[in-house]
C-alpha positions as CSV (number, residue, x, y, z in Angstrom):
1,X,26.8,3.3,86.5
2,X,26.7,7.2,85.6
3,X,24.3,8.7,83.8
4,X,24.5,11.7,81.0
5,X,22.8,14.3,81.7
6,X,22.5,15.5,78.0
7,X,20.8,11.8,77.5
8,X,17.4,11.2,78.5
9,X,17.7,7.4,78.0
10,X,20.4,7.0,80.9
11,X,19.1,9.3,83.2
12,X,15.6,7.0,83.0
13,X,18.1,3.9,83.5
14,X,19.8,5.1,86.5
15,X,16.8,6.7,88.1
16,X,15.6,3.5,89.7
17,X,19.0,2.8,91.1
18,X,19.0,6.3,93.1
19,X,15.7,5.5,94.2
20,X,16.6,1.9,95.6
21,X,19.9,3.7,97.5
22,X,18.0,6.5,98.5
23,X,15.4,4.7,99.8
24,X,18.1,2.4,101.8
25,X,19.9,5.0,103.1
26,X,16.5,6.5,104.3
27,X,15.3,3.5,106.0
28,X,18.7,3.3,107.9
29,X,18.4,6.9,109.0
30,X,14.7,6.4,109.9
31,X,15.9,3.5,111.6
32,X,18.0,4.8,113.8
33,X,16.0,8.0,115.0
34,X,13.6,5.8,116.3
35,X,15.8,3.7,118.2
36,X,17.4,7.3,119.7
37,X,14.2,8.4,120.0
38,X,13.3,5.2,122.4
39,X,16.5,5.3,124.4
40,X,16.1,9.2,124.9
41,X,12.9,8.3,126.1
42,X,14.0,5.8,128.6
43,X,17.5,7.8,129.6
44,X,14.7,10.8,131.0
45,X,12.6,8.3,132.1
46,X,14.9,6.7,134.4
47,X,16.2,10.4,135.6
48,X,13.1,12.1,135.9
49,X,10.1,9.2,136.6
50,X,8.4,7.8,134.0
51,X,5.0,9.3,134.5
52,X,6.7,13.1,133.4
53,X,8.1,11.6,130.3
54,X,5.1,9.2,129.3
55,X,3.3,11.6,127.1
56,X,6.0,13.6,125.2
57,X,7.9,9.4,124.7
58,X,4.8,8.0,123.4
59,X,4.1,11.1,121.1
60,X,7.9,11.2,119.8
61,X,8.0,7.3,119.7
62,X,4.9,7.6,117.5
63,X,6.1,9.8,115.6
64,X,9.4,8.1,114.8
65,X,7.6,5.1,113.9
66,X,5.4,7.2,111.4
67,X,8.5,8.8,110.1
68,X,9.6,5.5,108.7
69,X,7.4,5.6,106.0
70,X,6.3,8.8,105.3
71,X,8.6,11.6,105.9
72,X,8.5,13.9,102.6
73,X,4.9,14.1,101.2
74,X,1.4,16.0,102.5
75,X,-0.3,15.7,104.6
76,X,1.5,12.3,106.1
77,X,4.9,13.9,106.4
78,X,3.9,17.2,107.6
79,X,1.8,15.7,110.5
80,X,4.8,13.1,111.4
81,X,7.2,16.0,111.7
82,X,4.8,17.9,113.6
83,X,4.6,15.3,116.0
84,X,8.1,14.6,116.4
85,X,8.1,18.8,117.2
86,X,5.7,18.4,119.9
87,X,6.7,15.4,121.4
88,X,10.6,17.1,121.6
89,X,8.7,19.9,122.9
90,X,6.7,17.9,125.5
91,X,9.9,16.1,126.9
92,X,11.4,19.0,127.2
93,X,9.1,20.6,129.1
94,X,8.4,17.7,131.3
95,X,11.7,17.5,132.3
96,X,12.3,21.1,133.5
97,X,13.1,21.4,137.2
């Protein structure tokens, strides 16, 4: 389905369509940083002890699952990205010999 741009009428039709593939293709990416995000957090755990890592993994863990649905808008988005700064942040500081 393509849509003219000069055409008002097909760019309404096709709107809903890039919102359900967008959408998808969000929830797959979503997806799968929070699944990195929980084996990062058990590949330092099992190198470094799981008591350095618990804090930053739970915050970044959190975060990810946050980050599933609300990623873009304020203040939701903002805060969700912030945490998955400081939890980053706090794993990589915990694991600094």
């Amino acid at each position: 389905m393509a849509a003219n741009a000069d055409d008002p009428a097909s760019l309404a039709r096709i709107g809903p369509a890039v919102d359900v593939v967008g959408g998808t293709l969000g929830l797959i990416g979503s997806s799968g940083f929070l699944l990195a995000s929980g084996a990062t957090t058990a590949a330092l755990a099992s190198h470094h002890g799981g008591r350095r890592v618990a804090l930053g993994g739970t915050v970044l863990i959190a975060a990810s699952v946050l980050w599933l649905g609300s990623h873009i808008y304020w203040p939701e988005g903002v805060l969700t990205v912030l945490g998955l700064g400081v939890g980053v942040g706090l794993l990589n500081v915990s694991t600094q010999r």
